[in-house]
N, C-alpha and C positions, 0 to 999 in steps of 0.2 A: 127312538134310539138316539142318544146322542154319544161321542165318540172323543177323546183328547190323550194323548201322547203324554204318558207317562216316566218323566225322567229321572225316576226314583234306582233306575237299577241300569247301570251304565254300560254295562257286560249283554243284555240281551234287551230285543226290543219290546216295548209293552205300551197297549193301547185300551183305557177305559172306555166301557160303555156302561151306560143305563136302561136293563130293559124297559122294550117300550111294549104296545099294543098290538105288535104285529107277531105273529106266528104262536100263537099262545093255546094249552091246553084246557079242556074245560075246568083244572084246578089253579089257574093262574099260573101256572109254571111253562116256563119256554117247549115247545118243541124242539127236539134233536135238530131237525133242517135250519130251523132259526137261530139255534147255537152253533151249526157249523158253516152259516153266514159270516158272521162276525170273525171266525178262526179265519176262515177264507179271505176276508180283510183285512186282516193281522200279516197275512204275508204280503199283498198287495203292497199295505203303507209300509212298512219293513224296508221293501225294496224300494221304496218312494223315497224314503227318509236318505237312503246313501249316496251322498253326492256322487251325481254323473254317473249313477249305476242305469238308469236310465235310457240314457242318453249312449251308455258302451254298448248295452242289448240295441239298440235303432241301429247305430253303426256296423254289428257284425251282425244284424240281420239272426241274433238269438232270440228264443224261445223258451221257457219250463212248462212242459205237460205234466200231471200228475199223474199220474199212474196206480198209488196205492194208499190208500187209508188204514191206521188202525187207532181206534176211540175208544178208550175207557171214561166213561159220564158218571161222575162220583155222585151231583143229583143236579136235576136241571134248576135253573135259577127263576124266581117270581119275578112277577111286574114291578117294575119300580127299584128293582135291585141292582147295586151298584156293580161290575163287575171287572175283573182286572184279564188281560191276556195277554201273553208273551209267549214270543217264538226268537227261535234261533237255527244258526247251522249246527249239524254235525258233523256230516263229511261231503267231500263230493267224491267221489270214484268212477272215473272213467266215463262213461257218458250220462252217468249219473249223479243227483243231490240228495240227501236228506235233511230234512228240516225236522224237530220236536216242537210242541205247544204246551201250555198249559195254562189256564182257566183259573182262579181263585177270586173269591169273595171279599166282601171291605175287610172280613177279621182275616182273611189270608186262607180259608180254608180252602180245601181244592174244590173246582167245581167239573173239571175237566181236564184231562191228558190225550195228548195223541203225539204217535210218528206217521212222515207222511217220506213217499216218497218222488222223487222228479225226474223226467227227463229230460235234457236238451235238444233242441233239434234249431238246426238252419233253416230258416223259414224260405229261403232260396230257392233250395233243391229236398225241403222236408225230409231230413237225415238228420241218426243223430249228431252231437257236437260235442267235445271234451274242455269241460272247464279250464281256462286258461289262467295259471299263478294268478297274473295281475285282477280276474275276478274273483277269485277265490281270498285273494288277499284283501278287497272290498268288505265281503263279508264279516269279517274281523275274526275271535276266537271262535274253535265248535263248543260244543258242549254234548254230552250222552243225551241219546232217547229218555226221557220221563220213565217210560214202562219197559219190559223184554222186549225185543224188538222179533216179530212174527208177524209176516204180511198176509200169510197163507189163509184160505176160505176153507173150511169146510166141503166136502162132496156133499152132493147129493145126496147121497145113499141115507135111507132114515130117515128123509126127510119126506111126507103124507102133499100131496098136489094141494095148494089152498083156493089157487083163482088164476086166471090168463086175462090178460086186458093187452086190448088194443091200443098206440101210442103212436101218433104224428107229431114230434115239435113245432111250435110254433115261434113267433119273434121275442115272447116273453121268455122262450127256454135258451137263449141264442145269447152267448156273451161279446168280448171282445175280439175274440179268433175264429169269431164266427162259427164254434161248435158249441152245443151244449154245455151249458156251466157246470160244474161239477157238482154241486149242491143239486140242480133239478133231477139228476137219478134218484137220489134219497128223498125229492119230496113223492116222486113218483110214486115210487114203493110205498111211503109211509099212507099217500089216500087209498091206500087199497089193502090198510094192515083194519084185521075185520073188528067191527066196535067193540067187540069183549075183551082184546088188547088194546085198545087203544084208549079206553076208556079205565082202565080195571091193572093198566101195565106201564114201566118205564121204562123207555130204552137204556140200555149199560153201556152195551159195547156195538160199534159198528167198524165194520172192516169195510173197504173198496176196493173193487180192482177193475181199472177200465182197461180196455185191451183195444179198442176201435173206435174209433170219432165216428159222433154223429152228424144230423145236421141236419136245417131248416128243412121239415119236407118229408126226411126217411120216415119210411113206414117198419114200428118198430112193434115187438109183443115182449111184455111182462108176464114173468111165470111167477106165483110164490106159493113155496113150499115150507113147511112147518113141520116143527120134531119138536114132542117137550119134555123138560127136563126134570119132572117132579118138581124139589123145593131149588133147584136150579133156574127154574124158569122156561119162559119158551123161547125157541131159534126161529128167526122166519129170514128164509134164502130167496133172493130172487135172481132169477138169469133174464136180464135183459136183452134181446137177439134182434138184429140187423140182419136182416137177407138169410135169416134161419142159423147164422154165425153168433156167438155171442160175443157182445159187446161191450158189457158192462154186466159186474156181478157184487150186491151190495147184501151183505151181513149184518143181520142187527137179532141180538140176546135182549129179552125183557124178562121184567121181576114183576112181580106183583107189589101194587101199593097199600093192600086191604094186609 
């Protein structure tokens, strides 16, 4: 992978990369985790890029948790393919952020959309926090979500039991905040989506919603459950549980490639 800051579009931020070798499916084409690596770095450098944005989060002792996913994947990108991302704000409201993304190819076509949603919290006393003008004004203009904006998951209901697995994180799953990165739920899920999807299927759309931090140690259980949708495709739902609470609930629709 390699990555360089795209100053083509002065209004929102945008960061090239080149897939490389890693995370790839047996048709050369990315996996969803390894595309939603890169999105995940697009906010990072984002907030890297704005002077002393930095530097105000270290002083008042803020935080963004994510909280919510939603990803329309128009098709995953090959090896060796060029590829463009850009994110921006849309609002902040009260102790909360939303950000949009999107994904396109050297000829501009879309390769990916998402809204995500944040929380603030004081890293002090772990509460949340209300955006203050002077960082809000950082950010510069919003702009609308790419797609309808819907965070909600699916129930249960309909959906046929597929597998349960056992899950202890370890230092590879472990970010900066010392919880689980956001991306290892969905790698989680996806080693245990069974080879006749996984081989035979592409992910569309993937929802998140984390509700409890994990961390170094917890002993966690994966459910996934599956509903299909004729020429729709299939849903595969997983609740991921924390001391029998859930914790983390990830959504992903696939299509057949045949």
């Amino acid at each position: 992978m390699t990555n360089q800051v795209n100053q083509t579009n002065q209004n929102k931020f945008n960061l090239n990369f080149r897939v490389g070798l890693n995370s790839l499916l047996p048709d050369n084409t990315m996996a969803l985790p390894g595309l939603m690596d890169y999105v995940q770095e697009v906010s990072y450098f984002h907030t890297h890029s704005i002077d002393g944005l930095f530097e105000y989060y270290d002083r008042m002792n803020l935080v963004w948790v994510l909280t919510h996913w939603h990803v329309e994947v128009a098709r995953q990108p090959r090896v060796g393919e060029h590829i463009n991302i850009s994110t921006w704000p849309v609002q902040f409201k009260g102790y909360f952020g939303e950000r949009g993304f999107a994904a396109t190819d050297s000829a501009g076509e879309t390769i990916l959309r998402a809204n995500s949603n944040w929380l603030m919290l004081d890293r002090n006393v772990l509460k949340p926090a209300r955006a203050s003008e002077e960082l809000i004004a950082k950010y510069g203009p919003p702009y609308p979500f790419p797609i309808e904006k819907n965070f909600a998951l699916p129930k249960p209901d309909g959906f046929a039991t597929l597998s349960t697995h056992k899950y202890t994180p370890t230092r590879r799953d472990i970010d900066t905040n010392n919880h689980v990165n956001n991306v290892r739920y969905l790698e989680w899920v996806c080693c245990h989506i069974p080879d006749d999807i996984y081989h035979n299927y592409r992910a569309q759309s993937l929802k998140v919603a984390y509700k409890k931090e994990t961390l170094l140690g917890d002993d966690l259980e994966i459910k996934l459950m599956r509903r299909d949708c004729g020429h729709d495709g299939i849903e595969i739902l997983a609740i991921i549980e924390k001391n029998g609470q859930t914790a983390t609930e990830v959504y992903t629709k696939w299509q057949s490639i045949q």
